[in-house]
Steps between C-alpha positions, in 0.01 A plus 500: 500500500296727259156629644204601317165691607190518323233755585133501410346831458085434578267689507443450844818352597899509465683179539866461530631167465901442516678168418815384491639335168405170699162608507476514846297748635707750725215802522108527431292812557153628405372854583174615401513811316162530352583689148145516382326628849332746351492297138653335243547825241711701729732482778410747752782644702427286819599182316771640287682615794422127705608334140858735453530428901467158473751459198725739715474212795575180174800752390675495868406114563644387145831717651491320812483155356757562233282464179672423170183545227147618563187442336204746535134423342267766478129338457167645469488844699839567335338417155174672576569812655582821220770607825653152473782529326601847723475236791779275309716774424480618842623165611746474332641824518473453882673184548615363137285234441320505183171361494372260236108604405360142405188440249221327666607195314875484616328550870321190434812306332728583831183374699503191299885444559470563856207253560685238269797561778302474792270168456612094387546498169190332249395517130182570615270842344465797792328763536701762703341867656663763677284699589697872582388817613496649150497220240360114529676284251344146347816259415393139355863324507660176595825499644648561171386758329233779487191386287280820534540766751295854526480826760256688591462830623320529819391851490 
């Protein structure tokens, strides 16, 4: 059966998540790596090492379990920081996994999806936050569709 991970690069924290086609859930892990420690416009080398560590732990676990595709979202310290994008290509130099940078907005459209996933199903308006270590976003949404969603930049 075909597996699948997803990771969640936060500010604060990394998330691994792997599933099998099934979606059964055969792995979850969260270590906090604390990208903007020091703040959100650069990555000092404390963090960058915990963050390429961290990734170097996901790399060896997605071996382990046998993992088919990966997903990997960077969010808001990835966005923010002008040493963000060395971070990525660090990544995925090291282990091979490329790194999606999302847009505030497609943070708050995966939120949406997930919180559509995870409660009973209703046509009734939300409001959604998730509030992160870098970014908060604002989604108003039913369980449908994304009526008005916006970031912002906790600096």
């Amino acid at each position: 059966m075909n597996r699948y991970a997803v990771i969640d690069l936060g500010t604060n924290t990394f998330h691994l998540l792997i599933v099998e086609q099934n979606r059964q859930k055969l792995y979850q892990e969260r270590q906090f790596v604390k990208l903007a420690e020091n703040g959100i416009e650069h990555i000092s080398a404390a963090p960058f090492q915990r963050g390429i560590e961290t990734m170097l732990h996901f790399h060896r676990v997605l071996k382990k379990f046998d993992v088919q595709q990966v997903q990997a979202f960077g969010t808001a310290a990835l966005r923010t920081a002008h040493n963000g994008s060395a971070f990525i290509e660090e990544v995925e130099e090291a282990t091979g996994i490329e790194i999606q940078l999302i847009s505030g907005e497609r943070e708050a459209a995966l939120i949406q999806k997930g919180v559509a996933q995870a409660i009973p199903a209703t046509d009734a308006h939300s409001l959604i936050m998730d509030i992160g270590g870098g970014s908060v976003e604002f989604i108003l949404a039913n369980q449908h569709e994304v009526f008005w969603a916006q970031s912002f930049l906790l600096a």
